[in-house]
N, C-alpha and C positions, 0 to 999 in steps of 0.2 A: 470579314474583318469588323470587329465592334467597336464602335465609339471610346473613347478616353481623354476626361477631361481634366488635366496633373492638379490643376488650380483648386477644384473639387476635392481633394483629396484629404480629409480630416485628419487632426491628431490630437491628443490630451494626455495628461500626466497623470500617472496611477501610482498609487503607495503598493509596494510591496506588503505587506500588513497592516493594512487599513484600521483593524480593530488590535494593533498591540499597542505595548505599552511602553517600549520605547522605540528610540531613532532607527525608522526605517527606509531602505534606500528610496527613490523616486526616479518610476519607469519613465520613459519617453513613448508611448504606446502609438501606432501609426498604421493602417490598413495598405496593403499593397498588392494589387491583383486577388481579391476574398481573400488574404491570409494578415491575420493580426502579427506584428511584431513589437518588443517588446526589447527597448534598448534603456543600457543603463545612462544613468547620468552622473554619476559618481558624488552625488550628496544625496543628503539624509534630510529628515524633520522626524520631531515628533508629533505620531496622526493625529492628536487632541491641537497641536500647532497648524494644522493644514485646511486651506478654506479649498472645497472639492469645486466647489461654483465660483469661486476664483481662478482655483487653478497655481494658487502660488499660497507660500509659507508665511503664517500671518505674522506680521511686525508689530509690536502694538509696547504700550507701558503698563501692559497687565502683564507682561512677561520679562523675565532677566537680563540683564543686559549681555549677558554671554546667548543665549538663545535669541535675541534677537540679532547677535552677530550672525550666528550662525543661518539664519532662516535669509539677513540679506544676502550671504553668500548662497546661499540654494538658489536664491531669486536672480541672480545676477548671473547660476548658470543657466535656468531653466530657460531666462531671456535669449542668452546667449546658443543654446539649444534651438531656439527658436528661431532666432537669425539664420544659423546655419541650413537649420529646414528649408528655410525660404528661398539661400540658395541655391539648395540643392533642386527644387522645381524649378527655379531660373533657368540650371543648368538643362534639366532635362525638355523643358520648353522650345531652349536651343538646339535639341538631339533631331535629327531626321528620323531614325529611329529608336526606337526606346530599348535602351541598355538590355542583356541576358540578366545581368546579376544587379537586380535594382537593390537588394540590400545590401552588398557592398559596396553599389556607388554613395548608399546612404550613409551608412558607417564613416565611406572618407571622408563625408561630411560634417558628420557628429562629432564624430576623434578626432579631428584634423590638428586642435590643438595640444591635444594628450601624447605628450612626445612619448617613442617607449623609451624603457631604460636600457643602456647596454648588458646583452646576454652577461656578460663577464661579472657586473655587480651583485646578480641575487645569489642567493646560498641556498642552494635546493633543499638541503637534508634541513635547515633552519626551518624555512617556510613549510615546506611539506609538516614539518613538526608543531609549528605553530597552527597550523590550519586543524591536524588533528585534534591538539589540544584544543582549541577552539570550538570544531564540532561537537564533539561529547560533552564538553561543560554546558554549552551554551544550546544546543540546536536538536543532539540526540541524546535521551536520556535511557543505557542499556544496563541490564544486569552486569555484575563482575566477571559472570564468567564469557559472555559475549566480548566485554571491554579486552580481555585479558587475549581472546584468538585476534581482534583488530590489530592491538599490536604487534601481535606476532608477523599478522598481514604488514605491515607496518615495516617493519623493521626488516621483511623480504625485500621492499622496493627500497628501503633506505642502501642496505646488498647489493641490488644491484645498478644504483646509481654509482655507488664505491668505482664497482666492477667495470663500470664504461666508461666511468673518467667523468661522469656528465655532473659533476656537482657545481660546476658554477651553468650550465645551461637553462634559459629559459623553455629552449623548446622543450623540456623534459614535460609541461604541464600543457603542450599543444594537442591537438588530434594525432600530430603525427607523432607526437612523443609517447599516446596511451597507446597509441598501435603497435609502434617499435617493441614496448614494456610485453606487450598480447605474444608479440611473435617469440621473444624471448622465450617467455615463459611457456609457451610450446615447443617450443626448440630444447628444454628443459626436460620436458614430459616426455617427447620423443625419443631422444637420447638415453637419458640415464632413471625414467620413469617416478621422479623424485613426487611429482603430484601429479593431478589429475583435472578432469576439465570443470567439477565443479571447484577445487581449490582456484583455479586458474580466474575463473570466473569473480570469485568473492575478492580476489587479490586484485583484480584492474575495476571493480565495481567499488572499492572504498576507494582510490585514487581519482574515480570520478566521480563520486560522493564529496570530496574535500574540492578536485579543483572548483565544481560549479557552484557548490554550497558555500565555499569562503572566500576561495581566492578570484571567482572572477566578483563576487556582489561586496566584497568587504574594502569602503576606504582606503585602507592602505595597500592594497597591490592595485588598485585603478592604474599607476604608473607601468604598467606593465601591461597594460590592454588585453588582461588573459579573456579567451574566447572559450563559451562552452564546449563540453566536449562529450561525446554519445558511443559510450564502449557498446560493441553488440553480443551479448552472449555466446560461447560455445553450445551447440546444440546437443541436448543429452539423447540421445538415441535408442537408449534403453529400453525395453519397454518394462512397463510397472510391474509386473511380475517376475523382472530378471534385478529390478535395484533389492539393495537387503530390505525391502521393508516386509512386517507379515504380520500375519495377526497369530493368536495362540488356538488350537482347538478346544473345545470345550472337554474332553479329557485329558487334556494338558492342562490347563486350570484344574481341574480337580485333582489333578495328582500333586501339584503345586499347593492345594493347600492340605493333602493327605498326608505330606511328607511328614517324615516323624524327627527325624536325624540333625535339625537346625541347629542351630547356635541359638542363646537369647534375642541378641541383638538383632541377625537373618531373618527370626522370627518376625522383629520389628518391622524388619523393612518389603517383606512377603505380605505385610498386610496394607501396607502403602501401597507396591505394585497392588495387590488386588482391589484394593478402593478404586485406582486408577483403572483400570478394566472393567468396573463397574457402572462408572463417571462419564470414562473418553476426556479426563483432562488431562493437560500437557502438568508436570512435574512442578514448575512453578505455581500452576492456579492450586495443585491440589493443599503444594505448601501455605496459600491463601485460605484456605478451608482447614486447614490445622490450624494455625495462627487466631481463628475466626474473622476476617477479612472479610465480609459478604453480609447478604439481608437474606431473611427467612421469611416465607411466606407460605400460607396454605401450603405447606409438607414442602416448598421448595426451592433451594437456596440458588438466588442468584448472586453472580459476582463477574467483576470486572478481568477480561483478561490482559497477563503484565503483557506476552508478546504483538497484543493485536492490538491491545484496547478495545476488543468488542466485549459483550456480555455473554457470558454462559448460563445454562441454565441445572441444576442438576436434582431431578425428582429423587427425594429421599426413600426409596424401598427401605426395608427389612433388612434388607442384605447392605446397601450401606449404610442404615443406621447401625449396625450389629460393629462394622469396621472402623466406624465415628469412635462407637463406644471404644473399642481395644483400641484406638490411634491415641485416647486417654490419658492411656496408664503407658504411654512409651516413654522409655527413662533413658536409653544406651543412646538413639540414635539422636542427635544434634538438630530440633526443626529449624531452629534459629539462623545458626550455619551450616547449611544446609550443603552437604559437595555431591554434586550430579555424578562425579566417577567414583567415589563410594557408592552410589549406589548401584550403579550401572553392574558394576563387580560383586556386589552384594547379590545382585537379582540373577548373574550367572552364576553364582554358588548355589543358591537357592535353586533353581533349574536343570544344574547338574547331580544335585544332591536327589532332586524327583526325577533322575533320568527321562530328561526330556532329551533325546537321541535322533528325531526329523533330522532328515537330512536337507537343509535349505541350500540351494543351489540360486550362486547371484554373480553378477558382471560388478566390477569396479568403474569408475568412470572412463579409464581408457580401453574398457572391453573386455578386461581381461577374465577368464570365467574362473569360480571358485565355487570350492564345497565344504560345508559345515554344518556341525552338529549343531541343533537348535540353540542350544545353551551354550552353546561359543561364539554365538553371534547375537545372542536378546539385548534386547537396551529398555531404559524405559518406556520409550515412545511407541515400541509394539504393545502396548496397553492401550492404547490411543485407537491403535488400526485394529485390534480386538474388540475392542467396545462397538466401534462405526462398524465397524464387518457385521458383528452379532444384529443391531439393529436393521441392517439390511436385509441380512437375512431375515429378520421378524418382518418385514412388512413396513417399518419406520419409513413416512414420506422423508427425501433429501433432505427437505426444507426445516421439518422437525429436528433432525440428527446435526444441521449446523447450529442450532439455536442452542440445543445441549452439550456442544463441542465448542462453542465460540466460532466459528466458520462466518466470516465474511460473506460466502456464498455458496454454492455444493457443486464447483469443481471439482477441490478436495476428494468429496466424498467420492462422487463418481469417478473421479479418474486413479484415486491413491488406496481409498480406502476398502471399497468397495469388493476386496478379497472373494469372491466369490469360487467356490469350488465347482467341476461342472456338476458334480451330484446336488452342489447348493441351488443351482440355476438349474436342475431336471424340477426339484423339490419345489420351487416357486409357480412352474409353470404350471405345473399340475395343480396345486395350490386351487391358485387364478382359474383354473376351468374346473375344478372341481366342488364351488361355490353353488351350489342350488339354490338358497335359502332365498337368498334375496334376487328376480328376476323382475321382466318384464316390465313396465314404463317406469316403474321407483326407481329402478337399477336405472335405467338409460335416463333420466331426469336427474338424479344424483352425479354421473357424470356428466352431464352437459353441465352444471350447474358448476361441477370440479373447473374442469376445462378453461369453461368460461369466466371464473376467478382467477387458473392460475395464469390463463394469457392475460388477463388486464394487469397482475398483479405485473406481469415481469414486466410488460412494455411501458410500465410506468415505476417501477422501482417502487411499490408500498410498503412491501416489508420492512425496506432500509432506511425508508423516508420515516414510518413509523415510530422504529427502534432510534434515528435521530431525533424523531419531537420527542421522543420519552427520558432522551441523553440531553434536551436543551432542558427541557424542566426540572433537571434536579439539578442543574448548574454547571453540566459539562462542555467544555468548548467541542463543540461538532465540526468544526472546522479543518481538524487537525486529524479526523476521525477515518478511517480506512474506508467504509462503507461509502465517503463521499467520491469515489473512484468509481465504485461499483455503480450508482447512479448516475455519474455522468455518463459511464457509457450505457448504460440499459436505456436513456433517456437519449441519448443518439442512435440508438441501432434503431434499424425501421424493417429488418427480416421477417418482425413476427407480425408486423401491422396488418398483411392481407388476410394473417391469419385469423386475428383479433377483429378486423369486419367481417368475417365470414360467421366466426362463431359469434359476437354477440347481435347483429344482423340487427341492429338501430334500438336495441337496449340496453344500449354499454352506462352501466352505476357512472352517477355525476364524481367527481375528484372532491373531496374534504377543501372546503375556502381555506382548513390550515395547515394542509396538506400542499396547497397550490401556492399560498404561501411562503413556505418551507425553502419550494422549488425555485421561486424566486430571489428568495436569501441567498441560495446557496451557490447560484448559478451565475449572480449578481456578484458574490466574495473572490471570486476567481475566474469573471469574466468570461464565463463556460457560454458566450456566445450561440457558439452553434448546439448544443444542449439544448436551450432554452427555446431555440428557436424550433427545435426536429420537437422539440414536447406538446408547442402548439400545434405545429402539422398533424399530429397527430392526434391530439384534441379535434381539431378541425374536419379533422376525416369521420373519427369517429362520434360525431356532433354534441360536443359537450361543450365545443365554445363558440360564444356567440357572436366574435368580432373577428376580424383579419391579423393573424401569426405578424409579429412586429419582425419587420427585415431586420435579418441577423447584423447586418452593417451599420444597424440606429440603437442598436441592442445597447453598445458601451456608450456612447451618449445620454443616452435614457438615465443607462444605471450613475455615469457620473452626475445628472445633475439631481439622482435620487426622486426618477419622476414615480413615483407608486402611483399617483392617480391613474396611470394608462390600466391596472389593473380590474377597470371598472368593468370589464367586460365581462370578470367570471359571475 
């Protein structure tokens, strides 16, 4: 049995968006048993109003007098927060033994005065509405055509709140209300096969997208004490070869552009799919490349993507400079408004017209098996898995083929795209032993050399760290950026680390001071705690730091009182 001292027990107040630019809520942040938690307190400040080495919302006569109301009301709950904390170790002091669920005796402590409202007052189909409206103006900003299936999602749940009478219910927005909605909706799919387990899935994932994103952090439903909620995906079972996705064969593109039989317009839009199979970009970014959207450099345009926000990169060959050129003189098809099912319909005309006749053979999400001719099932996205396929087959490392695809990181590639034929996969291998030219210690020093960059690279996240210093320098919020997922975890995983001292075996390359830097911003922004701390262990192991891994339990102390000098070690 280990020691525990309740009185010991630290806590501090955190902004929700420390670096925004308006009123954001303020955490009650508290450690309990190694596990940070992180409770609302149902006011706001704005972060340029908030002393962090205070701990409270500055009152002053440099500020408005309505903002100064408001900051003593923060102050007067944060105190009052405080109080309650106090009790709440009182209580536990008095315990023989110590509560199962210490964060719910915590909570009845915090909320004790937050009465709820009676089930019977809210208006489910209102709020659910207002929260939608909400998100998208204010929190997610998506294309038209994404906005336009939310509400279709939307207006299924609004259906069947109707259907179950539950429109004056709060439980509708509980755990048990997202689960109720799950079982539904598979009792739907079972029965009468109206949809399928990825629709099932997108349909209770914006439900819990709104309740934790508006209604439990936004002011006005604080009255309502709504509690996060964690839908768990339907598991796709499929394997990648049985979903519709494919790539085209390289005389299936050639017959695609042999065709003689088009329309004008078909024309147009056959040279778009093939720019895209060219590229490997998604139909949006390519429309950024017609538009001119993007920077050119040494023969190579990069550009921002709309679905990821990461960057692509796309070497201008012969062949898509030659597509640039005719994408020109396009006069019928609409780039500006641009409709994705024109084109999708365009591209199986075009298809059918070159009798492309494969027989693709695919399961639907409920399992169901079906068969179809190439061109009754293309979309534009098979230009995508065409392009990544072909580069695999060349030889293109992963890591190259996401940089020219936008890829976050080369799951994608290997798990989706990676189409390989077994004649593709006899053709590699023989490839790879059939290599003379280059043998003997250059060959075994070139890869060790490999190796031993790309295990440092991953157990320390360079590439993403990188491609972020390169997105703070031109002025992009990195913060918001997808890539910072991908580093927290590669910066907690510790799988590869025996690997990473074996091969670099006390030569491991020092970390970039802006690099190590970075790590600290970022890790600091969001509290990534135990991130920051497995990054030093792993420094540490691999001798590149000269001081002792800061305990992850002093980690948020640190960062709230903005201590950088500890940094002195690198």
């Amino acid at each position: 049995m280990s020691q525990e001292f309740l009185a010991e027990r630290k806590f501090h107040f955190n902004l929700r968006k420390p670096k925004g630019k308006k009123p954001t809520p303020i955490y009650f942040v508290v450690t309990i048993g190694r596990k940070q938690y992180k409770l609302a307190t149902s006011v706001k400040v704005y972060p340029e109003q908030w002393d962090n080495a205070l701990q409270v919302a500055i009152e002053s006569n440099t500020i408005s007098r309505l903002d100064n109301k408001n900051n003593r009301l923060a102050n007067e709950r944060l105190e009052q927060v405080k109080t309650y904390y106090s009790e709440f170790i009182d209580y536990l002091c008095s315990q023989e033994d110590t509560p199962t669920d210490l964060i719910g005796v915590l909570k009845s402590f915090i909320y004790k005065d937050m009465a709820k409202k009676n089930p019977i007052d809210i208006n489910v189909v209102r709020t659910i509405q207002e929260a939608f409206n909400y998100y998208y103006t204010n929190i997610s900003q998506v294309k038209d055509s994404t906005l336009n299936q939310c509400e279709k999602n939307l207006k299924r749940f609004i259906q069947y709140v109707g259907e179950k009478h539950l429109t004056n219910s709060v439980e509708v927005f509980s755990q048990v209300g997202l689960n109720e909605y799950k079982a539904y909706l598979i009792d739907l799919m079972n029965k009468k096969g109206e949809i399928g387990k990825k629709h099932i899935n997108a349909l209770c994932q914006l439900i819990e997208r709104l309740i934790n994103n508006v209604l439990v952090v936004n002011n006005e439903y604080q009255k309502y004490s709504f509690a996060p909620v964690k839908y768990v995906k339907i598991e796709d079972k499929r394997q990648q070869d049985e979903i519709r996705r494919f790539p085209l064969f390289t005389d299936e593109i050639q017959a695609i552009k042999d065709c003689k039989t088009l329309t004008e317009k078909e024309q147009e839009y056959r040279t778009i799919f093939l720019l895209q199979c060219a590229s490997g970009q998604r139909v949006s970014d390519i429309l950024q490349v017609l538009r001119g959207n993007y920077e050119e450099k040494d023969g190579v345009i990069t550009l921002q993507t709309i679905k990821k926000g990461t960057y692509s990169q796309i070497y201008l060959t012969d062949e898509i400079k030659g597509y640039l050129q005719e994408i020109e003189q396009i006069k019928l098809v609409n780039i500006d408004n641009f409709n994705d099912q024109d084109y999708n319909n365009a591209i199986r005309n075009v298809c059918q017209k070159a009798r492309l006749n494969r027989a693709i053979k695919w399961k639907d999400s409920r399992g169901k098996d079906h068969t179809n001719q190439l061109w009754e099932v293309v979309v534009s996205h098979c230009a995508r898995h065409t392009f990544a396929t072909n580069k695999v087959k060349e030889g293109v490392p992963c890591d190259t083929i996401c940089l020219m695809t936008g890829h976050a990181d080369d799951r994608m590639i290997k798990e989706v795209y990676a189409n390989l034929t077994k004649e593709d996969k006899r053709e590699k291998v023989k490839t790879y032993f059939d290599k003379s030219e280059r043998t003997g210690e250059q060959e075994k020093q070139d890869n060790t050399d490999t190796k031993q960059a790309d295990v440092f690279n991953e157990i320390f996240a360079i590439p993403e760290l990188y491609l972020l210093k390169d997105m703070q320098a031109s002025g992009v919020n990195i913060y918001d950026q997808p890539e910072i997922k991908v580093i927290y975890s590669k910066l907690s995983d510790v799988k590869l680390l025996p690997k990473a001292i074996e091969q670099l075996k006390g030569n491991c390359p020092d970390i970039d001071n802006e690099i190590a830097q970075l790590i600290w911003e970022i890790c600091r922004a969001n509290y990534e705690t135990k991130a920051y701390n497995i990054f030093q262990y792993k420094c540490k192991k691999l001798g590149i730091f000269n001081g002792n891994p800061i305990p992850e339990d002093e980690l948020g102390y640190i960062w709230d009182n903005e201590n950088k000098d500890l940094q002195e070690n690198w």
